[in-house]
C-alpha positions in Angstrom: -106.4 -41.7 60.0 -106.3 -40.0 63.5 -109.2 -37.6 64.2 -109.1 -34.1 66.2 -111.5 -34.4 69.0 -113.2 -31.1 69.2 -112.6 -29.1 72.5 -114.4 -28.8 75.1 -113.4 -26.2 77.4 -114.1 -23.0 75.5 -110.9 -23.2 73.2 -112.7 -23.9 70.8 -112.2 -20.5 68.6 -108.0 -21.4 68.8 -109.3 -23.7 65.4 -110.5 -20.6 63.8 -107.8 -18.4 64.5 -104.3 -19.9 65.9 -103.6 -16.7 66.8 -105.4 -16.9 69.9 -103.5 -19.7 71.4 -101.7 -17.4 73.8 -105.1 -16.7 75.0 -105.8 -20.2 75.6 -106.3 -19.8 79.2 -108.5 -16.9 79.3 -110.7 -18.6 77.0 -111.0 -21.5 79.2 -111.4 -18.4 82.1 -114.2 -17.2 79.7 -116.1 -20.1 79.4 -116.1 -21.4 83.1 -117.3 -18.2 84.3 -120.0 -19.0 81.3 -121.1 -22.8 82.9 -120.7 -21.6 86.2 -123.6 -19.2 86.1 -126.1 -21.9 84.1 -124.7 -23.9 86.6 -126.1 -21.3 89.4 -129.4 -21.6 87.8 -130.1 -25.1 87.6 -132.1 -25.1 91.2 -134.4 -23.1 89.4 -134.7 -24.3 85.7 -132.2 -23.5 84.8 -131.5 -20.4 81.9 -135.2 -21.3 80.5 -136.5 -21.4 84.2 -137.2 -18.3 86.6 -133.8 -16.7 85.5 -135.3 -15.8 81.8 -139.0 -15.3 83.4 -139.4 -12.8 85.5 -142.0 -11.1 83.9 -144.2 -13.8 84.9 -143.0 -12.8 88.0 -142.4 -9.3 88.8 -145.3 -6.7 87.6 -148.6 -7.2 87.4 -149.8 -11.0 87.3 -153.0 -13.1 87.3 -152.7 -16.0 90.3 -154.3 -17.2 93.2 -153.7 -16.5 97.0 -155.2 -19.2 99.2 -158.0 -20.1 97.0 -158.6 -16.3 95.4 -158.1 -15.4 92.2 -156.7 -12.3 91.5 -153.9 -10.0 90.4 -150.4 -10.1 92.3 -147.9 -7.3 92.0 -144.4 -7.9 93.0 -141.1 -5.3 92.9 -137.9 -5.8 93.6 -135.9 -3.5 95.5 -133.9 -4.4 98.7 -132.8 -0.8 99.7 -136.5 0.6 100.2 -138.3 1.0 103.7 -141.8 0.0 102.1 -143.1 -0.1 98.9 -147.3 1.0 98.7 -148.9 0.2 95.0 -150.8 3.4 94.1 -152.4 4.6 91.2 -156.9 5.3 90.4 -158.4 2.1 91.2 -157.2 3.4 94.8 -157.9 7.1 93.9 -154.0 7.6 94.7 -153.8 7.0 98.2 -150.7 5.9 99.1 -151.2 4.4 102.5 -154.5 2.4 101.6 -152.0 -1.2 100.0 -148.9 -1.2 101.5 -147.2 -4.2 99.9 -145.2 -6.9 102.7 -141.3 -7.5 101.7 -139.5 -11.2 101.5 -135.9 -11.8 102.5 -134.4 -11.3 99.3 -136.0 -7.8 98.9 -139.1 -8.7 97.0 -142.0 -6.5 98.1 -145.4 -8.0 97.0 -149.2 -7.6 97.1 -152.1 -9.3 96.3 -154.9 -7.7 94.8 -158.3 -10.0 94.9 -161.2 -9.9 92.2 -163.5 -10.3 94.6 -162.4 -6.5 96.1 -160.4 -4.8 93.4 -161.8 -6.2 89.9 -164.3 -3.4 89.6 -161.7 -0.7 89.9 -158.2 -2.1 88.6 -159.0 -1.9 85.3 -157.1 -2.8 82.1 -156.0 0.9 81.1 -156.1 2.1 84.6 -153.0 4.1 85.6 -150.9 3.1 88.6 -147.5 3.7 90.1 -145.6 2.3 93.0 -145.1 5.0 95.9 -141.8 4.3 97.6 -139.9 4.9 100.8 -136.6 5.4 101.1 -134.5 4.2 104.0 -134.2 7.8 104.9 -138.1 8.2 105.4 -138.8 10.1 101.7 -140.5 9.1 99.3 -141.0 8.9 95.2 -143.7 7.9 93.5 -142.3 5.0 90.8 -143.0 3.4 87.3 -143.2 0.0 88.1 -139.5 -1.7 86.9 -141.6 -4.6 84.9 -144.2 -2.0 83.8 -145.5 -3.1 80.0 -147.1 0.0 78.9 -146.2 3.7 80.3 -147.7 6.9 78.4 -146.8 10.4 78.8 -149.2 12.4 80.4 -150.8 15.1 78.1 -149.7 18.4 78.5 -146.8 17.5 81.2 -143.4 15.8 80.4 -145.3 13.4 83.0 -144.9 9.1 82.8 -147.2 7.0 84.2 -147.6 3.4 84.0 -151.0 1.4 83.1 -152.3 -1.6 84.0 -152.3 -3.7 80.7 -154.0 -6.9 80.9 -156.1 -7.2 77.8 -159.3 -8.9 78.0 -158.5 -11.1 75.2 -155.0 -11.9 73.9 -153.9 -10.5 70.8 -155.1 -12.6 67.3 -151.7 -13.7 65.6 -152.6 -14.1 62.1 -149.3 -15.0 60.5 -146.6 -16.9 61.1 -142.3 -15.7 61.4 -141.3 -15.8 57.8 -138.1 -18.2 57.0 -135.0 -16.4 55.9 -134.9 -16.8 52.4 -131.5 -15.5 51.1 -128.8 -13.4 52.6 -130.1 -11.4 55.5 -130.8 -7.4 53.7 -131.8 -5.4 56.4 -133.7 -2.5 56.3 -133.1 -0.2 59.2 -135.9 2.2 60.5 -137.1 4.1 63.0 -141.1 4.3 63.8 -141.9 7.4 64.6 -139.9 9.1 61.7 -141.1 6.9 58.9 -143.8 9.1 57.6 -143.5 12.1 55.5 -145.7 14.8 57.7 -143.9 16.8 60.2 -145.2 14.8 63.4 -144.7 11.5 64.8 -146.0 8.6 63.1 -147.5 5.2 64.4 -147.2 1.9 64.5 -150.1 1.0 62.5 -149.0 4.2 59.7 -145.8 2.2 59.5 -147.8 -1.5 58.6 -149.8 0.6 56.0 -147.3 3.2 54.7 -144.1 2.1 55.3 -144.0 -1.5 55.3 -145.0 -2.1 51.6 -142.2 0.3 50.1 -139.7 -1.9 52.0 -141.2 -5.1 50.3 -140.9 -3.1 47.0 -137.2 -2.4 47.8 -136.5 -5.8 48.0 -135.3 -6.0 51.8 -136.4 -9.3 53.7 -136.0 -8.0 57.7 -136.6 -4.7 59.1 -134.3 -3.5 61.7 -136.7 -1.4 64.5 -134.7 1.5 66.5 -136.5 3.0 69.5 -139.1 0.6 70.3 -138.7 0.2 74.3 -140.1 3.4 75.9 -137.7 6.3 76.4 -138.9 9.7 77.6 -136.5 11.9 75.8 -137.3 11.7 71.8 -134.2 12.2 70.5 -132.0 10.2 72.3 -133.2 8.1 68.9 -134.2 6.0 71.6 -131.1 5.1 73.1 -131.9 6.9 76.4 -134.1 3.5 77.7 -136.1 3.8 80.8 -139.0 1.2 80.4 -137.6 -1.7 79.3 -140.4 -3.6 79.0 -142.5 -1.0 77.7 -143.1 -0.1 73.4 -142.8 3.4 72.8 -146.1 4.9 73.3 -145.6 7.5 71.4 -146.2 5.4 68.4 -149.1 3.4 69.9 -150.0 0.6 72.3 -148.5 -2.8 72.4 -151.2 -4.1 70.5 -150.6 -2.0 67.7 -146.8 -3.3 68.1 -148.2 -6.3 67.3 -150.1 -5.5 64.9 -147.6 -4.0 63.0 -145.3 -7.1 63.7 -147.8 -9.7 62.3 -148.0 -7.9 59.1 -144.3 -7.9 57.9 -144.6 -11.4 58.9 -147.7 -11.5 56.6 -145.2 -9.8 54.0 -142.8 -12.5 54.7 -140.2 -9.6 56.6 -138.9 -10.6 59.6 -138.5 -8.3 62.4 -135.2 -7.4 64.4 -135.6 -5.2 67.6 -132.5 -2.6 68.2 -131.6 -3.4 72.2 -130.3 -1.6 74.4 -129.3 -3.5 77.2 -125.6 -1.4 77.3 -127.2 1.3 79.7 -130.0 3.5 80.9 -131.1 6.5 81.5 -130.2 8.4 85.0 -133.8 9.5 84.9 -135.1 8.9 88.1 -139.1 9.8 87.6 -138.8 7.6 84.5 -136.3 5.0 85.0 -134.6 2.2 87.1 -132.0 4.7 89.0 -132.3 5.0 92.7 -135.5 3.1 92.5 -135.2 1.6 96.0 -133.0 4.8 97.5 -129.3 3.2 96.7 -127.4 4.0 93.5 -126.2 -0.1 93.5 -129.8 -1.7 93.1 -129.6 -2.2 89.3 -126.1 -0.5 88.0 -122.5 -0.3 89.7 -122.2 1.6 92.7 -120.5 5.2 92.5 -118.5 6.5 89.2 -118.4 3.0 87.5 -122.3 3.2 87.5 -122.1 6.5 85.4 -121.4 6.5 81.6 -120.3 10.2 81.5 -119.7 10.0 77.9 -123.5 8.7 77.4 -124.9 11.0 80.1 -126.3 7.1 81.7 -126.0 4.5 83.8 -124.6 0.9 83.2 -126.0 -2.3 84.6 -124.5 -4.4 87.5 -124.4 -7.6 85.1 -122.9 -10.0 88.3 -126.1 -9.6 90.2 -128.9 -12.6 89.9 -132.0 -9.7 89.4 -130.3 -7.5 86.8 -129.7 -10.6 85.2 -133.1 -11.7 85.4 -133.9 -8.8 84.2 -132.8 -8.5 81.0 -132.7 -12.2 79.9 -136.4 -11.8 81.6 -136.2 -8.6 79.1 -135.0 -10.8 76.0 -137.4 -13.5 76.1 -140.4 -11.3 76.4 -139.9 -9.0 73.6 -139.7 -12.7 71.7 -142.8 -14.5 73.2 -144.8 -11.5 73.4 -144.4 -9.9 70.2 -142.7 -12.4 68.1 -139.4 -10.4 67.2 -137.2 -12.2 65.1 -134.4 -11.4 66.8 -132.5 -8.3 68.5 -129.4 -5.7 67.0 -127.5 -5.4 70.7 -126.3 -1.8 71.0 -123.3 -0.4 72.4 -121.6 -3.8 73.4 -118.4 -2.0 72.9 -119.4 -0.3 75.7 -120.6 -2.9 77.7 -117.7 -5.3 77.4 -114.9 -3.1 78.4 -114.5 -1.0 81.8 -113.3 2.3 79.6 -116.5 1.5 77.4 -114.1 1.4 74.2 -113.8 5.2 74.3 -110.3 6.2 72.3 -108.8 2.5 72.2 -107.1 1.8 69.4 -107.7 -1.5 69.6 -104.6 -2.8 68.0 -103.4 -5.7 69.8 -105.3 -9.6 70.4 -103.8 -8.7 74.4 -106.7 -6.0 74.3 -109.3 -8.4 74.1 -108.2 -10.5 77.2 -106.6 -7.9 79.7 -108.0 -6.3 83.0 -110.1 -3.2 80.9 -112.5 -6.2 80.0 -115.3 -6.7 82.1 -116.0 -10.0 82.9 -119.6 -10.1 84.2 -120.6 -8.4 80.5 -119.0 -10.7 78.8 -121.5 -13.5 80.5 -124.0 -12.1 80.4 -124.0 -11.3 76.9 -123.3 -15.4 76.4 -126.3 -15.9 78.6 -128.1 -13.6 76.3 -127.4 -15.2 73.1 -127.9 -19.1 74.2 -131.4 -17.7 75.8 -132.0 -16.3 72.7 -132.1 -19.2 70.6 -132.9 -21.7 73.1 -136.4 -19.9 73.1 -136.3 -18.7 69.4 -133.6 -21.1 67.0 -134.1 -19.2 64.2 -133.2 -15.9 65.7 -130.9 -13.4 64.7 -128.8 -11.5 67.2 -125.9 -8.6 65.9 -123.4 -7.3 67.8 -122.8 -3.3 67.5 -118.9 -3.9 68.4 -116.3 -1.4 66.6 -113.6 -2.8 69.2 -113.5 -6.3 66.9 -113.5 -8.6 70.0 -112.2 -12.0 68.7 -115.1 -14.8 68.9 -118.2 -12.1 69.4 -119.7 -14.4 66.7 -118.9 -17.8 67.2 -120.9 -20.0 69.2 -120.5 -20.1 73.4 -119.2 -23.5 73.4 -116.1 -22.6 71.5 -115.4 -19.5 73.5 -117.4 -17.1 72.0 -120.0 -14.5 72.8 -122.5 -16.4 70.6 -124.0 -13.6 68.0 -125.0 -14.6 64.6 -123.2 -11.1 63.2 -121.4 -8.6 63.9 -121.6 -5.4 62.3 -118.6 -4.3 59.6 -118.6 -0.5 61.6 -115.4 0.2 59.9 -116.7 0.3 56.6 -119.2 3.3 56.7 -117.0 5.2 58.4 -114.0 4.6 56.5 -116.1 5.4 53.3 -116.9 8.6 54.8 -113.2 9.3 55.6 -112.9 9.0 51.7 -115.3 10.8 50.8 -114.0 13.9 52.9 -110.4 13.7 52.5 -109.8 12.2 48.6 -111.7 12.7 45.4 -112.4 9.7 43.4 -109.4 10.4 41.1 -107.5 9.8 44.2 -108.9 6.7 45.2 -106.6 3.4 46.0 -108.8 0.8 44.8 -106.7 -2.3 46.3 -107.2 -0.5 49.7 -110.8 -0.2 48.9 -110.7 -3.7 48.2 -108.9 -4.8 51.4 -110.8 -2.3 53.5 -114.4 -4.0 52.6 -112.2 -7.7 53.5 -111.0 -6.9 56.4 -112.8 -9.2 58.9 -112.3 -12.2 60.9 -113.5 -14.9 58.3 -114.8 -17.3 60.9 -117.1 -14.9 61.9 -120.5 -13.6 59.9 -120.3 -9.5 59.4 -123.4 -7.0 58.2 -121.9 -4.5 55.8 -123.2 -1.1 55.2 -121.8 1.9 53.6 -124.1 4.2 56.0 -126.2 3.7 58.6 -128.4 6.1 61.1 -125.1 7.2 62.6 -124.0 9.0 59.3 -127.5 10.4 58.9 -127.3 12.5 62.1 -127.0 16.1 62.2 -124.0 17.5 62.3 -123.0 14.4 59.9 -124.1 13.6 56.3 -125.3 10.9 54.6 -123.2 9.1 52.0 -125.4 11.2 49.1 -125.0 14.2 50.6 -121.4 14.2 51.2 -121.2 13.5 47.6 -123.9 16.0 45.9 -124.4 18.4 49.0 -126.5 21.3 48.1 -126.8 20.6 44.3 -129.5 18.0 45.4 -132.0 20.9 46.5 -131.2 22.5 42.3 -130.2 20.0 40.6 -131.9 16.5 40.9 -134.6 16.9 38.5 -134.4 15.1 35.4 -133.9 17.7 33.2 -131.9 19.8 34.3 -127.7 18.9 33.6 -125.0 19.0 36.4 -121.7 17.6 36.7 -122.0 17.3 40.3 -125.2 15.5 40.5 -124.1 13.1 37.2 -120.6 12.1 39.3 -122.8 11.7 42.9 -125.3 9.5 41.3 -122.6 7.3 39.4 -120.5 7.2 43.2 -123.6 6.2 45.0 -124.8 3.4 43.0 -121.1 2.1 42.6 -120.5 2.2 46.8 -123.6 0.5 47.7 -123.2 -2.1 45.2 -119.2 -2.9 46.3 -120.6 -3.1 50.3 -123.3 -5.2 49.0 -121.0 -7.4 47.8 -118.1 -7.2 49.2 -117.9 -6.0 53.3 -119.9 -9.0 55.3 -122.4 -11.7 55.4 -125.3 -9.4 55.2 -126.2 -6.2 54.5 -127.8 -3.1 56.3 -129.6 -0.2 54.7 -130.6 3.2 56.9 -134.6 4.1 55.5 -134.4 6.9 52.8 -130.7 6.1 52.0 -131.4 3.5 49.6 -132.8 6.6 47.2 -129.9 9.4 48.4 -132.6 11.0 51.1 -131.1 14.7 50.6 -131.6 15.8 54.6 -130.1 14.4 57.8 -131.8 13.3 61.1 -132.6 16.3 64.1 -135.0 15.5 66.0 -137.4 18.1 67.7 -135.4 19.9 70.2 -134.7 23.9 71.6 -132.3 23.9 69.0 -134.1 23.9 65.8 -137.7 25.1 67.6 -139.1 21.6 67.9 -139.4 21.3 64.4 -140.3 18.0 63.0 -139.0 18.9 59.2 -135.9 16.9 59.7 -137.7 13.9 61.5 -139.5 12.2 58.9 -139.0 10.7 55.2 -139.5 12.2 51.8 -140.7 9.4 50.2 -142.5 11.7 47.5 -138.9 12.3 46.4 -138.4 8.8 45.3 -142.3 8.0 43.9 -142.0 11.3 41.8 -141.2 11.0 38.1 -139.5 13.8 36.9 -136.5 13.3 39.9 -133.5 11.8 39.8 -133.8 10.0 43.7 -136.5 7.2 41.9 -133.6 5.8 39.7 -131.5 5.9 42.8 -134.0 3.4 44.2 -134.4 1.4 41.1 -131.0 0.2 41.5 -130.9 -0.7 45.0 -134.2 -2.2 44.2 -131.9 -4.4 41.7 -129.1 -4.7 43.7 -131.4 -6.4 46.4 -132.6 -8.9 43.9 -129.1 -10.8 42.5 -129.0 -12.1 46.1 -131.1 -14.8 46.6 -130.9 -16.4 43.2 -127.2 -16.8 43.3 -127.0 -17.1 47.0 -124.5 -13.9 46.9 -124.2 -12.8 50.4 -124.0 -16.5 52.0 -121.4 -17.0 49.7 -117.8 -17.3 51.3 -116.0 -17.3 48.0 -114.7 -13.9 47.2 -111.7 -13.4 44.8 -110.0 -10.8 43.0 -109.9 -11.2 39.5 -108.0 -7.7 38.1 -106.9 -4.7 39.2 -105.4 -1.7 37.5 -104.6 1.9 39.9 -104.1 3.5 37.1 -107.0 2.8 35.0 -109.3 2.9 38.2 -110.4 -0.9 36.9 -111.7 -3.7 39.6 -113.0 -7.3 38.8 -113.6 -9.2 41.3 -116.1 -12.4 41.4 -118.2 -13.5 44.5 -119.6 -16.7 44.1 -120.9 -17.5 40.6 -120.9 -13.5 39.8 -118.5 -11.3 38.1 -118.5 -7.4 39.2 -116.3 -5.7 36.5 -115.9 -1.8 38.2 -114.7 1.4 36.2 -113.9 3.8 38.8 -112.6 6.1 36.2 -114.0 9.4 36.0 -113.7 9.9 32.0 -112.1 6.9 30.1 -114.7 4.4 28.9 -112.8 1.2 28.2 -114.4 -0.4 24.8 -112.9 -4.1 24.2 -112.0 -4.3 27.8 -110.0 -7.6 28.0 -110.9 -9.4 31.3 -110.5 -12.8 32.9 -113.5 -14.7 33.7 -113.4 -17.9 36.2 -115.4 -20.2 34.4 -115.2 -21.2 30.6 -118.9 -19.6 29.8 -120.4 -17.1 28.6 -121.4 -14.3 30.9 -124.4 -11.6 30.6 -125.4 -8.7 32.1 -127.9 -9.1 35.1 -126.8 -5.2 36.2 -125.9 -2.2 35.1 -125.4 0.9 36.9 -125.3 2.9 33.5 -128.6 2.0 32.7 -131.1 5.1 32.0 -133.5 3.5 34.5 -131.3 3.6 37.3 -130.2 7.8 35.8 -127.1 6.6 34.3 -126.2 7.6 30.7 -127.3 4.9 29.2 -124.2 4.5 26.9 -123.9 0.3 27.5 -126.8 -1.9 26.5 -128.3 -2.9 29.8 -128.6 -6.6 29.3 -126.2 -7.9 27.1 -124.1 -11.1 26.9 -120.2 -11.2 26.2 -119.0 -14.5 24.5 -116.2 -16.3 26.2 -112.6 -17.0 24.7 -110.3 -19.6 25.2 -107.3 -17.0 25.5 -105.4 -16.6 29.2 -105.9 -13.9 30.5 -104.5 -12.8 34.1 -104.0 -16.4 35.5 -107.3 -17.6 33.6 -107.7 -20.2 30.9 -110.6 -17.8 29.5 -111.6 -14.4 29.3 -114.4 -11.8 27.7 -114.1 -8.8 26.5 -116.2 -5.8 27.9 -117.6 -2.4 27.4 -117.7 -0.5 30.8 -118.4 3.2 31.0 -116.6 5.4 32.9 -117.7 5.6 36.4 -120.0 2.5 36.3 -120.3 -1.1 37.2 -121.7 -4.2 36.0 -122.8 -7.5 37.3 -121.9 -10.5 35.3 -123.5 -13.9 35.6 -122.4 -17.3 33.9 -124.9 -18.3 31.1 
């Protein structure tokens, strides 16, 4: 029998989807650009030489200079007239170390124990004064900088010299992924229930054991690199390779890291590598005088939409740069893996904005950019050359064919993308149809509609929908009755339909919209407020920055049964290998009735969307000839449903057809719940 040879010029994703055929020769287009560029690197190492190590370049380094040990600082930036390191081990004097420039615009200095070891200091603040080709001059955060404070008192960012004496003690090793990947997204600094911003090492004490408790095994991290404006929710980057110091100092990164591990969570880092911020006191723009060192020359270096600027990804140091930029944040501080951001943005010259999208020509014509596109490959095959157990996510709404399939084949080489239809299209539901009104077979083919050969997180809600000005998925529901209404005994018709919605949407993303699944921190219990960060606006309040966790630990309210069930929900995962299963079919479906059955893998998720009719002696097929039991119940009193269903029980099976099945059981479902069947 004659064999297919698999292909080896970036077709490779044709076998997945025939579809793309047409498309065969930009694929091939795709991938050549792809070798070419590894190809470029080989004089050097190749992707795991100088290309992905920069920061043992660039910054502050320890080395030797004929014979002398010492500290060399090194800066990239061709359009300058002279660079001059500056900073208190010189007491600011900006013509006392002028640094000497190579051909390719690399301006270094050497800096020699012998003469400088008693006053640069680890701690010490520096900067880089720099002059312009037109004689002026800015004082600079170095571009490699690992650690940049804000000044106290001043909107103020200075750079400091961070070479700990002793390298940090990394107790624990990166957990193995055990299960489907459950992600529990979070944000550092709002993670704490007092009005301020919390820390890293708050967030290892406080905040890490409730997500163990939840039942999550990753953590997704928003906002970690350093980012002068708070509530750009740390999308606004300006230090790259800088944590956030408003939460601490890399150490206490580190720290924090090394205990999830030690709780067997691993740790994804939200990157943005899509743009920057224009900042020029803070960030990379006009750092050497031109506006083409590091992004696009003129209007295609602006993201007007995003207020930033977007990266020149055909240039050798802005590549270095952030595959420099990948590898350290895994070396360093043992991430686990990175959430891109905005590659939508990044892979088209219109950044996405408006496209429809509707068409495979969309995804090969002249609006994508090229150069992204490679870079992002180069990212990916970095990623798990250095780390093979890494996860990378693609934030893509655009549904690029191949974003997660492997390089060779013609893909962009993520692990997952993200299912960013499905939270939004629940909150289209929510706003424009009550539950009466609900189509459940295109709720059904909403949650499936994904490329198959391609791994998806689903989410019904995610930090975008917990914004102000938006509303979470419990809010949209219950709205102001959750500030009256959520204690246990008082009644509402309101609150009773919101709780029974909630449980039943998480549960059918859970199980239906991707390969894993994503949870926003607070969400998981119906968090009753959005996100606003300290601004003008709302007098640099904090009230709407932080977690009310005492919502969910207190007894007498409803929010701790809300977490109860996503605490369950979380746990039929792994023991039935749920979200890494493939197999997904429909069992029955009734409009009318507001019935669903559908199995995933070995499971059986029997849904009564109804809002009144209990169905008693509910007659429904089963796929195997067993007996099925109850391992969840969203009616159960612990989770604040009525409690009219026993909450582990086992239904017998019968040898009578039933919907295209041999066998089938016969069920008691109230209205407006769901259960989870397992074969016994």
């Amino acid at each position: 029998m004659a064999t297919t040879l698999p292909r080896t010029d970036g077709t490779g994703l044709i076998d997945h989807d025939p579809w793309l055929e047409p498309h065969a020769n930009s694929l091939r287009a795709r991938y050549k650009r792809y070798t070419d560029a590894v190809a470029g690197f080989e004089p050097t190492g190749g992707l795991m030489g100088q290309a992905s190590q920069g920061h043992h370049f660039f910054g502050f380094t320890r080395g030797e200079h004929r014979g002398r040990p010492g500290v060399w600082y090194r800066e990239w930036a061709p359009g300058a007239l002279q660079l001059r390191l500056i900073g208190e081990f010189n007491g600011w004097d900006r013509f006392a170390d002028p640094m000497g420039r190579d051909q390719y615009g690399v301006w270094s200095i050497f800096l020699d124990d012998e003469n400088y070891a008693a006053r640069l200091k680890h701690g010490s603040r520096v900067k880089v004064h720099v002059v312009l080709s037109d004689s002026t001059t800015m004082d600079r955060i170095p571009a490699y900088a690992k650690y940049v404070i804000q000044e106290p008192g001043t909107p103020q960012f200075t750079a400091l010299y961070w070479m700990p004496p002793q390298p940090f003690n990394w107790k624990n090793p990166a957990p193995a992924l055990e299960g489907g990947l459950r992600i529990y997204e979070s944000h550092v600094g709002m993670a704490q229930e007092e009005g301020r911003v919390g820390t890293y090492r708050e967030y290892a004490e406080k905040t890490l054991p409730r997500i163990v408790k939840a039942g999550y095994n990753s953590i997704q991290l928003m906002a970690i690199q350093e980012h002068p404006y708070y509530g750009s929710f740390g999308y606004h980057v300006s230090n790259f390779f800088a944590p956030s110091s408003r939460f601490g100092s890399p150490d206490d990164l580190k720290f924090m890291i090394d205990t999830a591990h030690g709780y067997g969570l691993r740790v994804i880092m939200d990157l943005v590598h899509s743009h920057a911020v224009k900042n020029t006191q803070e960030g990379l723009n006009l750092f050497d005088g031109t506006d083409y060192q590091y992004f696009h020359a003129g209007a295609k270096g602006q993201h007007q939409q995003w207020d930033s600027m977007c990266f020149d990804y055909s240039k050798y140091e802005v590549q270095r740069f952030l595959l420099s930029n990948c590898r350290y944040w895994l070396e360093e501080f043992k991430f686990d893996g990175f959430r891109f951001d905005g590659v939508t943005s990044m892979m088209y010259f219109d950044h996405g904005m408006g496209k429809p999208f509707s068409s495979y020509d969309d995804y090969f014509d002249d609006n994508v950019d090229p150069e992204s596109i490679t870079y992002l490959q180069l990212a990916n095959e970095l990623i798990h050359e250095v780390q093979p157990n890494a996860t990378t996510i693609a934030e893509d709404v655009s549904g690029m064919a191949g974003i997660a399939r492997p390089v060779n084949e013609g893909g962009l080489g993520f692990d997952y993308r993200l299912a960013m239809g499905v939270p939004d299209y629940w909150i289209k539901l929510l706003k424009e149809k009550t539950d009466e009104q609900w189509d459940l077979n295109a709720i059904y083919g909403t949650l499936l509609n994904r490329r198959w050969s391609e791994k998806h997180v689903g989410y019904a809600e995610s930090h975008d929908q917990a914004l102000v000005g938006d509303k979470t998925l419990a809010f949209q529901l219950m709205d102001q009755e959750m500030y009256w209404s959520m204690s246990k005994d008082k009644q509402s018709l309101v609150i009773d339909r919101g709780i029974a919605l909630h449980k039943m949407i998480r549960l059918i993303t859970f199980s239906l919209a991707g390969e894993a699944y994503l949870n926003f921190m607070g969400n998981e219990f119906g968090h009753p407020e959005w996100v606003d960060f300290p601004r003008e606006g709302n007098g640099y309040s904090y009230h709407y920055c932080r977690r009310q966790w005492s919502l969910m630990e207190a007894d007498y309210l409803k929010y701790k049964g809300l977490a109860e069930f996503d605490r369950a929900m979380q746990k039929i995962d792994q023991p039935y290998g749920l979200l890494d299963d493939k197999l997904i079919e429909q069992l029955w479906i009734h409009e009318e009735q507001k019935q669903l059955v559908y199995r995933r893998g070995p499971l059986v998720f029997v849904f009564n969307f109804h809002p009144t009719n209990s169905y008693s002696d509910w007659r429904i097929p089963v796929p195997d000839p067993k007996d099925y039991k109850v391992i969840l119940n969203s009616d159960s009193t612990r989770f604040e449903g009525p409690g009219l269903s026993a909450e582990e029980q086992t239904y017998w099976v019968q040898k009578q057809d039933f919907a295209g099945r041999q066998q089938s059981i016969q069920v008691y479902v109230p209205a407006r719940s769901v259960q989870v069947l397992a074969p016994v």
